[in-house]
N, C-alpha and C positions, 0 to 999 in steps of 0.2 A: 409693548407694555408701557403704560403710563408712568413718565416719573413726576414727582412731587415735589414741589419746594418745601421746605420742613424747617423748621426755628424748635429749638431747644432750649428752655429758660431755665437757669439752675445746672449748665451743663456741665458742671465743673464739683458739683455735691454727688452723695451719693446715687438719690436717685437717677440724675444726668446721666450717672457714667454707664447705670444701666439702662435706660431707653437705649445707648452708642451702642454698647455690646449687644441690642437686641438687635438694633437697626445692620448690624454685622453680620451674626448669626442668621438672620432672616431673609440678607441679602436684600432691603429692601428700596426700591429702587425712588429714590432722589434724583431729580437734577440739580437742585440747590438746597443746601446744608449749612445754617445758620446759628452757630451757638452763641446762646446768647447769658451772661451773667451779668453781678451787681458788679459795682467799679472796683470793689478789690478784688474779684477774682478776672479783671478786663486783662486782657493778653495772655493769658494763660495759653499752651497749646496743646491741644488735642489730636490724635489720629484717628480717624475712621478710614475704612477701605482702604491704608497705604496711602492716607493722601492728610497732610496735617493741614489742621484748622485752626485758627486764633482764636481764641473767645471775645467777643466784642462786649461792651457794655451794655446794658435794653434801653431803650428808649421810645419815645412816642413812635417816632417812624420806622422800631427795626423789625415789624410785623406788614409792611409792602410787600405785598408780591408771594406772602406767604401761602402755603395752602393746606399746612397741616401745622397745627403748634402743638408742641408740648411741652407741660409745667409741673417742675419737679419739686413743687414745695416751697413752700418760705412764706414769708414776707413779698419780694421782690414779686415771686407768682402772681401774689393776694394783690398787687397795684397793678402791673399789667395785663391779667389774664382779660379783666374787662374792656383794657382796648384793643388788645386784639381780634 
């Protein structure tokens, strides 16, 4: 099976923390897992699959390499979603 590189913007809001619980629930197969938020929620951390994750700030270049993104809303979305 193919896995996906995946970016999550807003991963740390509501919406976020449900896309993680689905991508859980789903089993669905990533090889890279990218959560991404605005700079006050940057380091936060996250668990998905038993495996913790940092939340990183978004930025121009944190959609490289991506292959699937998803945008949970805001502001923050509304400025990146178009360069992604």
């Amino acid at each position: 099976m193919k896995k996906y590189n995946v970016a999550i913007l807003g991963a740390t809001g509501a919406v976020g923390t449900e896309f993680l619980k689905l991508i859980e629930e789903r089993d669905f197969p990533f090889a890279e897992l990218r959560l991404l938020a605005s700079a006050r929620s940057a380091g936060t951390e996250l668990t998905v699959k038993g495996k913790t994750y940092t939340v990183q700030e978004a930025k121009e270049d944190s959609f490289n390499g991506i292959d699937i993104a998803l945008f949970a809303g805001g502001s923050i979305s509304k400025e990146f979603a178009p360069i992604a």
